[in-house]
C-alpha positions as YAML, in Angstrom:
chain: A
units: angstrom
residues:
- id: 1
  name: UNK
  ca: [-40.56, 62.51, -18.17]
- id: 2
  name: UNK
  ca: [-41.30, 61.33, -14.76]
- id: 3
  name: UNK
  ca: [-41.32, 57.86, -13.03]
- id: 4
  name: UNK
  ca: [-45.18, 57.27, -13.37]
- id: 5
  name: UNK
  ca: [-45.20, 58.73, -17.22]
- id: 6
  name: UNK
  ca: [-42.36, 56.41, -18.25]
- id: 7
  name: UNK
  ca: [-44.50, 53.77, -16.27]
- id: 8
  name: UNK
  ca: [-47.95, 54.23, -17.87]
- id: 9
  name: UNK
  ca: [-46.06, 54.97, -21.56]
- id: 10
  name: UNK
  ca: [-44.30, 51.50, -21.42]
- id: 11
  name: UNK
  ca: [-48.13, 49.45, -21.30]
- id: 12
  name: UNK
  ca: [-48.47, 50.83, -25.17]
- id: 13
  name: UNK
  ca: [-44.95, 51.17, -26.18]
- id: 14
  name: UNK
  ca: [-44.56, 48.97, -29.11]
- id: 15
  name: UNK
  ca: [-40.39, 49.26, -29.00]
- id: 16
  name: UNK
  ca: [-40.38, 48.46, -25.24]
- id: 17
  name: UNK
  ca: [-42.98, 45.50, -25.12]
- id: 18
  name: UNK
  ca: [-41.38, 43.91, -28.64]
- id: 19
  name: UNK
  ca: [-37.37, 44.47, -27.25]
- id: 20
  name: UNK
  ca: [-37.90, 44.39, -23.54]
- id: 21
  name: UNK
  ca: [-40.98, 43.10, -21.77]
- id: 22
  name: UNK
  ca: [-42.01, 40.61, -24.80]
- id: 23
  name: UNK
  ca: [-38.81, 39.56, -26.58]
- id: 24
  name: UNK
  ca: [-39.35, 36.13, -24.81]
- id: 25
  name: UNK
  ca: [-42.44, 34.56, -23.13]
- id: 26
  name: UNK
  ca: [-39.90, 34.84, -20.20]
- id: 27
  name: UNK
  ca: [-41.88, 37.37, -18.10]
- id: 28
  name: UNK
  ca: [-45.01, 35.85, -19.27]
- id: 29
  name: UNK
  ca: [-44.41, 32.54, -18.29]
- id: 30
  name: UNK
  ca: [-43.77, 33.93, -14.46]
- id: 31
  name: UNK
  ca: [-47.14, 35.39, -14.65]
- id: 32
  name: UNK
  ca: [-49.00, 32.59, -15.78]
- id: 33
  name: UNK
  ca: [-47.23, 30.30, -13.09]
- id: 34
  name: UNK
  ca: [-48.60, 32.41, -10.59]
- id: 35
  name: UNK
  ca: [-52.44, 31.95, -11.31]
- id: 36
  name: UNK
  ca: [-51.71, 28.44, -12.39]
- id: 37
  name: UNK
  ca: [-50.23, 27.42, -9.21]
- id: 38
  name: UNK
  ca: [-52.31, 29.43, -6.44]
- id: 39
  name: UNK
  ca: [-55.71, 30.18, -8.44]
- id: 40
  name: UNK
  ca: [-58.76, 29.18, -6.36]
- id: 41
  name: UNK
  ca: [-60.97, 28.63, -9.18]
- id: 42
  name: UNK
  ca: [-63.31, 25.81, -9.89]
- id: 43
  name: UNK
  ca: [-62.71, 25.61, -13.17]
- id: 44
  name: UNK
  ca: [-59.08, 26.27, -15.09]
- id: 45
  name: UNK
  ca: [-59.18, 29.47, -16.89]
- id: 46
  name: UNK
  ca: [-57.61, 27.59, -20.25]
- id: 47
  name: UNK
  ca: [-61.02, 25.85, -20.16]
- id: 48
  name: UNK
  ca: [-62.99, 28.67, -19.64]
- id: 49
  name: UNK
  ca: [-61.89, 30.25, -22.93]
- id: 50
  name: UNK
  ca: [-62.11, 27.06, -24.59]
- id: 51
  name: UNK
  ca: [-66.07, 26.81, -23.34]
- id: 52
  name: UNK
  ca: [-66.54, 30.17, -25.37]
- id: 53
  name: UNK
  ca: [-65.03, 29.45, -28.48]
- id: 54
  name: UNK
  ca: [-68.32, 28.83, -30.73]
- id: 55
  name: UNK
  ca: [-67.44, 25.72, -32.89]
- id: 56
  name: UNK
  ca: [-70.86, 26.50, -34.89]
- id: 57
  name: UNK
  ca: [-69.76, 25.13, -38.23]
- id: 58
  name: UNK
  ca: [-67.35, 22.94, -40.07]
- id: 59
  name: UNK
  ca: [-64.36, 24.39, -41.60]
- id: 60
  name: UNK
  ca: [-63.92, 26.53, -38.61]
- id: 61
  name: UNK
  ca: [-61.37, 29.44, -38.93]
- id: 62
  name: UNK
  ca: [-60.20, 31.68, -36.29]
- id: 63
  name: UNK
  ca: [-57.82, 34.10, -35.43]
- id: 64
  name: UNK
  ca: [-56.01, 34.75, -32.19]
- id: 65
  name: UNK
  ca: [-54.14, 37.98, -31.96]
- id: 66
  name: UNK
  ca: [-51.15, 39.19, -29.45]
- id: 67
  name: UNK
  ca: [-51.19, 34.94, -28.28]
- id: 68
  name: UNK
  ca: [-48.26, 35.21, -26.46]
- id: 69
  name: UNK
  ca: [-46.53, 32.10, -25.58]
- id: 70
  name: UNK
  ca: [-49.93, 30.19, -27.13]
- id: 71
  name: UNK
  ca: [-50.75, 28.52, -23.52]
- id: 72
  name: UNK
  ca: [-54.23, 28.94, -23.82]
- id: 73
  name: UNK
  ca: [-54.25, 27.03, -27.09]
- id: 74
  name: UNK
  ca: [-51.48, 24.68, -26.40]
- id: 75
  name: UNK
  ca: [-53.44, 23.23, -23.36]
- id: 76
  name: UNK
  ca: [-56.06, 22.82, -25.39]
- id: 77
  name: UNK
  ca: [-54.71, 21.14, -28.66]
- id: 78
  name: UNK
  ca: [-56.17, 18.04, -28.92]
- id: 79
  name: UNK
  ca: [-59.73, 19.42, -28.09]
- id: 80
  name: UNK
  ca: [-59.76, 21.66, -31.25]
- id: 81
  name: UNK
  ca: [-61.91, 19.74, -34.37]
- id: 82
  name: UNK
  ca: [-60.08, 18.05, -37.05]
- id: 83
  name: UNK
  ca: [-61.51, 20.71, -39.41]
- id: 84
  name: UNK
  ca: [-60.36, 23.78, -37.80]
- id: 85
  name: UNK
  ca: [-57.59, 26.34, -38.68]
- id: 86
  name: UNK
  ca: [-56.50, 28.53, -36.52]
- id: 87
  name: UNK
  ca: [-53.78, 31.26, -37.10]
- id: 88
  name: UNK
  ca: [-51.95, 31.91, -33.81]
- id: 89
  name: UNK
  ca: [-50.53, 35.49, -34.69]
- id: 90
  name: UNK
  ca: [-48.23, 37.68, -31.75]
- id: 91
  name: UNK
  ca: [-46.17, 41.05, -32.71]
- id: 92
  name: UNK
  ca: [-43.34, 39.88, -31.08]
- id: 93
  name: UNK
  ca: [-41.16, 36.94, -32.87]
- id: 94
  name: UNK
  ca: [-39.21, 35.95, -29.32]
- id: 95
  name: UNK
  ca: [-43.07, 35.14, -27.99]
- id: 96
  name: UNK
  ca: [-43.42, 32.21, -30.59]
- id: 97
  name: UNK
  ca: [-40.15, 30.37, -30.14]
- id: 98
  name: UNK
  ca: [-42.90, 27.91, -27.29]
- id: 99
  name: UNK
  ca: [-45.52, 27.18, -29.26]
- id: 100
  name: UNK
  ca: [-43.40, 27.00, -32.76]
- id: 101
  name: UNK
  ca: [-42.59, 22.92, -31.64]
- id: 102
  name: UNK
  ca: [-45.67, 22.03, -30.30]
- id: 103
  name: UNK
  ca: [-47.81, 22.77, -33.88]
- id: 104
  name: UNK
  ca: [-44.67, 21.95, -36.40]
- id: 105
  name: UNK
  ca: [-46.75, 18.85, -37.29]
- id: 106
  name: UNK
  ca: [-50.49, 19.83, -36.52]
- id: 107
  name: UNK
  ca: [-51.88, 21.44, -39.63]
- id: 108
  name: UNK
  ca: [-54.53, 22.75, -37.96]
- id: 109
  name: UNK
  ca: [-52.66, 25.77, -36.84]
- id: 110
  name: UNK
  ca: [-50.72, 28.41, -38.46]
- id: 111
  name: UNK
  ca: [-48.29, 30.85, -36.20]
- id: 112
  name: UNK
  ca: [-47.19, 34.60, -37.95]
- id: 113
  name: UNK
  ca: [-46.13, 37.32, -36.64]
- id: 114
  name: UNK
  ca: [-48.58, 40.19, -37.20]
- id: 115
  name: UNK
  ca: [-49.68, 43.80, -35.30]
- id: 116
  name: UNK
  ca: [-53.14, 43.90, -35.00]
- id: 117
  name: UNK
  ca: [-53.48, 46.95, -36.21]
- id: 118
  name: UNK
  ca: [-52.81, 46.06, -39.35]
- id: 119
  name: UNK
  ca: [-54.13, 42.43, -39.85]
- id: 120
  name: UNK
  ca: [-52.60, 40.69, -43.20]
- id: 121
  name: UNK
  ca: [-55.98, 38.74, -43.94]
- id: 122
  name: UNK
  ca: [-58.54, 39.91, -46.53]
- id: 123
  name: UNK
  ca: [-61.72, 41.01, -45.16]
- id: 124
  name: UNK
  ca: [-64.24, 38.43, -44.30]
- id: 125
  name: UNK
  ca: [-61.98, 35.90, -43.57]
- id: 126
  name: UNK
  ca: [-62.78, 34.31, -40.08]
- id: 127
  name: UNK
  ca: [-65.36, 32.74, -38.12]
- id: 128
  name: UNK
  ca: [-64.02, 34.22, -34.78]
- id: 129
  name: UNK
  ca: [-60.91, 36.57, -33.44]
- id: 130
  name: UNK
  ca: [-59.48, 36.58, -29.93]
- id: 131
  name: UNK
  ca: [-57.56, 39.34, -28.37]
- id: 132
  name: UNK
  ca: [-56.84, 37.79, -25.40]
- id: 133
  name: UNK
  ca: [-55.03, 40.27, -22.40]
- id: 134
  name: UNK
  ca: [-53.75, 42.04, -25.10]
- id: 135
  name: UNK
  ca: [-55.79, 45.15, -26.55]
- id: 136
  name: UNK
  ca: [-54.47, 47.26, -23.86]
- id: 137
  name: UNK
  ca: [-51.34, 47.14, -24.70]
- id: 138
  name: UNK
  ca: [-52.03, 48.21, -28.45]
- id: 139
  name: UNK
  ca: [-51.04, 51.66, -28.77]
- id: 140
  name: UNK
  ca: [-54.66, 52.65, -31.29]
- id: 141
  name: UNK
  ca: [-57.16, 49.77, -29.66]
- id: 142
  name: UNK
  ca: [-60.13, 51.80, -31.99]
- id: 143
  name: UNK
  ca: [-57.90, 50.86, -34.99]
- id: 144
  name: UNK
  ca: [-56.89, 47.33, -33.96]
- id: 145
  name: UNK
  ca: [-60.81, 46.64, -33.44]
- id: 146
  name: UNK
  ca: [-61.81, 48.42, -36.76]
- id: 147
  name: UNK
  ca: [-59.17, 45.56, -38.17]
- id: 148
  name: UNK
  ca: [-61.20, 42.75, -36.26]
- id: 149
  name: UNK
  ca: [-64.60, 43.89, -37.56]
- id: 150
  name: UNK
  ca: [-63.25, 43.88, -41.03]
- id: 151
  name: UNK
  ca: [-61.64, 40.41, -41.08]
- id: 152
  name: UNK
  ca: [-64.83, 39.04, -39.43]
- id: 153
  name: UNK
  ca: [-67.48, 37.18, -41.48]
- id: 154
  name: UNK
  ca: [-71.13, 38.61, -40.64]
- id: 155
  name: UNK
  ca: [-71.87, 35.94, -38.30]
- id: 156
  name: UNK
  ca: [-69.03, 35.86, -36.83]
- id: 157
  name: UNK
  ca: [-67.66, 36.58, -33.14]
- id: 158
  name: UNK
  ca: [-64.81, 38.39, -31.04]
- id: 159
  name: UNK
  ca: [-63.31, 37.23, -27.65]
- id: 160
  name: UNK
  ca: [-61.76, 40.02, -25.86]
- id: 161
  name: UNK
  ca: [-60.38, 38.68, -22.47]
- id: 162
  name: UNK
  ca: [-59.24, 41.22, -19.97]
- id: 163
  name: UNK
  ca: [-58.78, 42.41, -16.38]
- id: 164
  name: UNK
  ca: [-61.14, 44.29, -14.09]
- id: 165
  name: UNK
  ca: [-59.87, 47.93, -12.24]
- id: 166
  name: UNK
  ca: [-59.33, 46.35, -9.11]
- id: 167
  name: UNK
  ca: [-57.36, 43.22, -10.38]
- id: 168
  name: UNK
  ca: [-54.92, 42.27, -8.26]
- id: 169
  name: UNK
  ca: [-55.07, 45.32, -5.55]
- id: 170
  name: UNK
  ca: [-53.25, 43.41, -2.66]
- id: 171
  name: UNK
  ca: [-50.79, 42.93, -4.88]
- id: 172
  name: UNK
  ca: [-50.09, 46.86, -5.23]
- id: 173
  name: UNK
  ca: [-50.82, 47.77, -1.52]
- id: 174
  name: UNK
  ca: [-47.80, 45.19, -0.89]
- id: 175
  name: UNK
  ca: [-45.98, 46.51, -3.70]
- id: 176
  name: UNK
  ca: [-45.80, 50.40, -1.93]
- id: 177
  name: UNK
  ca: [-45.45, 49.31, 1.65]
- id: 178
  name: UNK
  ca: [-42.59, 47.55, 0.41]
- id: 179
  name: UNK
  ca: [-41.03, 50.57, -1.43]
- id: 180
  name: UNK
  ca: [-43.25, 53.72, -1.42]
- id: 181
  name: UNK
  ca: [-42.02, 54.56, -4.73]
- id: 182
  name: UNK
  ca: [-44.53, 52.17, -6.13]
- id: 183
  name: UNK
  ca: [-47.71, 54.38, -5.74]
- id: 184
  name: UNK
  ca: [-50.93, 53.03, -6.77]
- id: 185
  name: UNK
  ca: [-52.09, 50.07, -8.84]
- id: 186
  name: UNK
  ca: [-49.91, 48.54, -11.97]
- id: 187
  name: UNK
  ca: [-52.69, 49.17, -13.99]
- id: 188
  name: UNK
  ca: [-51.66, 47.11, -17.06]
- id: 189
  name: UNK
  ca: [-54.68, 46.58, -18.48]
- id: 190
  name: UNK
  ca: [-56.26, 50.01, -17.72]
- id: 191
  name: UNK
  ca: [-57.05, 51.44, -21.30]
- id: 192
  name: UNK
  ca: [-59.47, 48.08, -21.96]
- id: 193
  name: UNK
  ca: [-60.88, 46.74, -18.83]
- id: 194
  name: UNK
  ca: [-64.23, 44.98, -17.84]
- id: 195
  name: UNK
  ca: [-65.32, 48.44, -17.12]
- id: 196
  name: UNK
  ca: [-64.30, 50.74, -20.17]
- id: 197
  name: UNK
  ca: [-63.99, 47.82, -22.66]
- id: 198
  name: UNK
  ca: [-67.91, 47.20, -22.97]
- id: 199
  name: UNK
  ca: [-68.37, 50.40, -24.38]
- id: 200
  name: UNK
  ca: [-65.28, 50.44, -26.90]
- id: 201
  name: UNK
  ca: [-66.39, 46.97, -28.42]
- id: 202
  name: UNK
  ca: [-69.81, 48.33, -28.84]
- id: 203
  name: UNK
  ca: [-68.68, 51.12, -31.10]
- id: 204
  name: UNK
  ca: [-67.81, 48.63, -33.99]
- id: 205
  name: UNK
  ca: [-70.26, 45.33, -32.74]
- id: 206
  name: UNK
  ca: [-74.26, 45.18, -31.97]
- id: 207
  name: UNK
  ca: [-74.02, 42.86, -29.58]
- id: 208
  name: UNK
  ca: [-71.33, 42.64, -26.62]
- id: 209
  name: UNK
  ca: [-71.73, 40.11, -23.57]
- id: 210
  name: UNK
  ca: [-69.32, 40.30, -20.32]
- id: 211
  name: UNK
  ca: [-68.74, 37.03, -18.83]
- id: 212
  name: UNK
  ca: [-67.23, 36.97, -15.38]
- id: 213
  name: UNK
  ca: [-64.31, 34.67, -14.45]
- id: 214
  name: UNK
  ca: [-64.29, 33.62, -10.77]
- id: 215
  name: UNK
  ca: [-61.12, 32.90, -9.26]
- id: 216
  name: UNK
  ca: [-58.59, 35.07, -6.44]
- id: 217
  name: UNK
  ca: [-54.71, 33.78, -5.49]
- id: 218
  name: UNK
  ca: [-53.68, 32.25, -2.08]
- id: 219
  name: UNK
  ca: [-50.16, 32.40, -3.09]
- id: 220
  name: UNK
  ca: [-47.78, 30.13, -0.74]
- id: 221
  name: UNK
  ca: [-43.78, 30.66, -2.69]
- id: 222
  name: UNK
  ca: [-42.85, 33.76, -1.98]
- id: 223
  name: UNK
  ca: [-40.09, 33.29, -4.65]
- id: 224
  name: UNK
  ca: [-42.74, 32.74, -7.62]
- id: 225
  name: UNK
  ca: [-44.64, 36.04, -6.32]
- id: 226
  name: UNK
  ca: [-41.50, 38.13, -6.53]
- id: 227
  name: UNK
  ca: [-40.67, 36.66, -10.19]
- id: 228
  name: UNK
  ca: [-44.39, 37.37, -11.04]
- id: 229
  name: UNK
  ca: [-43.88, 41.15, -10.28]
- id: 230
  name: UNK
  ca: [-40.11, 41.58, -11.47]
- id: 231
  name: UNK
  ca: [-42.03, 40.22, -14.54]
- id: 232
  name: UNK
  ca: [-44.20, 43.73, -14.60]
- id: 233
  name: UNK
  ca: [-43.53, 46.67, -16.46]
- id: 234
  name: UNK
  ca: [-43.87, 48.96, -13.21]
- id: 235
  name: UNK
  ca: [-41.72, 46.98, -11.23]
- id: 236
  name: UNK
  ca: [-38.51, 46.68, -13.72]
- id: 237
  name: UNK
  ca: [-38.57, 50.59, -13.98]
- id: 238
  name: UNK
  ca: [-38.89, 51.59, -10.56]
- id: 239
  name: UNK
  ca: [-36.96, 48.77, -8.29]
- id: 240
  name: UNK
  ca: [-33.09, 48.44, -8.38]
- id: 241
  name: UNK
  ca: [-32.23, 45.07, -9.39]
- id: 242
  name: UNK
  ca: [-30.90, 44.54, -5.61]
- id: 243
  name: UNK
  ca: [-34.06, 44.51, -4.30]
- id: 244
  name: UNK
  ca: [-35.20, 41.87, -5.81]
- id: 245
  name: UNK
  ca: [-34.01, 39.28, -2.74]
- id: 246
  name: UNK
  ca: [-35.89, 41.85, -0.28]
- id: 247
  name: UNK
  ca: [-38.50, 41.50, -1.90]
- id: 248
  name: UNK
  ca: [-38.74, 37.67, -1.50]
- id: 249
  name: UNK
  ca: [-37.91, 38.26, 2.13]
- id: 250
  name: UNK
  ca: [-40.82, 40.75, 2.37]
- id: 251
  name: UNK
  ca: [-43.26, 38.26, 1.03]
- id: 252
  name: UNK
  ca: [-41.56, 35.40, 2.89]
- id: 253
  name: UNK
  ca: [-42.27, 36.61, 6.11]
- id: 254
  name: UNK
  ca: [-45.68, 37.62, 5.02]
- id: 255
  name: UNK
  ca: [-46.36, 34.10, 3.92]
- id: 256
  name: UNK
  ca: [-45.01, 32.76, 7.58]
- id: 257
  name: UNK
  ca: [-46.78, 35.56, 9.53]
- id: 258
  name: UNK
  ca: [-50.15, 34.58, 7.73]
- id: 259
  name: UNK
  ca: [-49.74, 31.10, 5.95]
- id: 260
  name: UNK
  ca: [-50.13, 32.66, 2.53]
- id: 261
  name: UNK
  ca: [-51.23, 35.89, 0.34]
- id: 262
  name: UNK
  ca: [-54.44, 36.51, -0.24]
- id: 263
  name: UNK
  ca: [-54.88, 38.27, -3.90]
- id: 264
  name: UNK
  ca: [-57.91, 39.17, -5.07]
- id: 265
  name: UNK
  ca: [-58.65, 39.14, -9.31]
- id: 266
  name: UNK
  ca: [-61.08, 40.35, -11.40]
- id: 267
  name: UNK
  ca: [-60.64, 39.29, -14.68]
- id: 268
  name: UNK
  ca: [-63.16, 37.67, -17.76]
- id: 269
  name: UNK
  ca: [-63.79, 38.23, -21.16]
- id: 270
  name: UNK
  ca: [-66.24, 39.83, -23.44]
- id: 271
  name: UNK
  ca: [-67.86, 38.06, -26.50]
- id: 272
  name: UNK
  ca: [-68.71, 40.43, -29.27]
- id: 273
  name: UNK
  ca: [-71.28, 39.53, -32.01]
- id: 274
  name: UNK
  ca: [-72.74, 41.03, -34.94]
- id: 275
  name: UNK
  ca: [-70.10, 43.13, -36.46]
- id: 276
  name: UNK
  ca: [-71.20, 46.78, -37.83]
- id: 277
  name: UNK
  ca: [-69.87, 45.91, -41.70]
...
């Protein structure tokens, strides 16, 4: 197998994300530092999803699926109704280690581990389902969504956030005149983007709505940008481990040349309604 096959194999690889690139919220946490430290958005992107969860009814129940590290609920805690239940469910144990103190006491939510794929919960069970930057790295995303559809009540809804094809494109073009053996984009998210994902959801919904986050990076530490993409799947199979200081110098004297990196993103989320029972 070559470099780019071992590469695009590892985004769906259940043993390698579980073992390796998920066994803690490690690499996850150096990705989310990045956008939450240099994003130029208007309005955090913890209370964007929060705006789109539809609290329509009391007794609320909802499932998240792959959560990681639970940041996206964390930060928003003590903004959920006393009412509510959430189950917080990720595939990988190591990712729940975070959020496992901060709701030991707060009956509100429940944390399992779970592959959505196969959801443990009977059908009809929820008021809404997120699958939030993770469907792309499910190895059958038809199968995983079949799951959501079942465990959804007939009024309920699905949030599916994701990236766009051209997320993060300076990023790459750095990445390969750095080291030419990084050709092209890390393309994490490529099997259920903004583009391709519309049409995938609408195969098991009625009614699927794309909402558009706006926010790019003006990223000022070059040290933080070189843990963000030793964090990446692409970038852990074809660097040596000695280039990582290089790399910091690279973006260092990018960062002094210009006074930061510009990197665009194109990320958002869909909300899915009307489940085809």
């Amino acid at each position: 197998m070559n470099s780019t096959s071992a590469v695009e194999e590892s985004y769906n690889n259940s043993t390698y994300l579980r073992e390796e690139q998920y066994q803690s919220a490690d690499n996850l946490n150096a990705r989310i530092e990045i956008h939450r430290r240099f994003s130029t958005a208007k309005k955090e992107w913890n209370d964007f999803i929060f705006e789109h969860i539809p609290f329509t009814q009391a007794n609320f129940k909802g499932l998240a699926l792959g959560c990681g590290n639970a940041t996206q609920w964390r930060e928003n805690q003590s903004r959920f109704p006393r009412d509510t239940r959430m189950v917080l469910s990720e595939f990988s144990y190591g990712m729940l280690q975070e959020p496992r103190f901060a709701f030991a006491e707060d009956e509100r939510f429940q944390l399992c581990t779970m592959d959505a794929q196969h959801i443990s919960f009977a059908s009809n069970s929820f008021d809404f389902v997120s699958a939030n930057h993770m469907l792309y790295h499910v190895p059958d995303i038809a199968l995983a969504l079949s799951e959501v559809r079942r465990v959804l009540k007939a009024d309920g809804s699905f949030m599916a956030a994701t990236n766009g094809e051209h997320h993060m494109t300076e990023l790459d073009q750095l990445l390969e005149s750095f080291n030419p053996v990084y050709q092209g984009e890390h393309a994490m998210s490529s099997r259920f983007t903004l583009q391709n994902g519309e049409n995938q959801l609408f195969e098991f919904f009625d009614e699927v709505a794309l909402h558009p986050y706006q926010s790019d990076l003006w990223v000022t530490d070059a040290g933080l940008l070189c843990d963000y993409a030793w964090s990446t799947p692409k970038v852990q199979l074809l660097f040596r481990p000695e280039q990582k200081e290089s790399l910091r110098q690279f973006f260092e004297a990018r960062i002094q040349a210009d006074g930061g990196i510009f990197i665009g993103k194109d990320t958002g989320l869909f909300i899915a309604r009307k489940p085809r029972k």
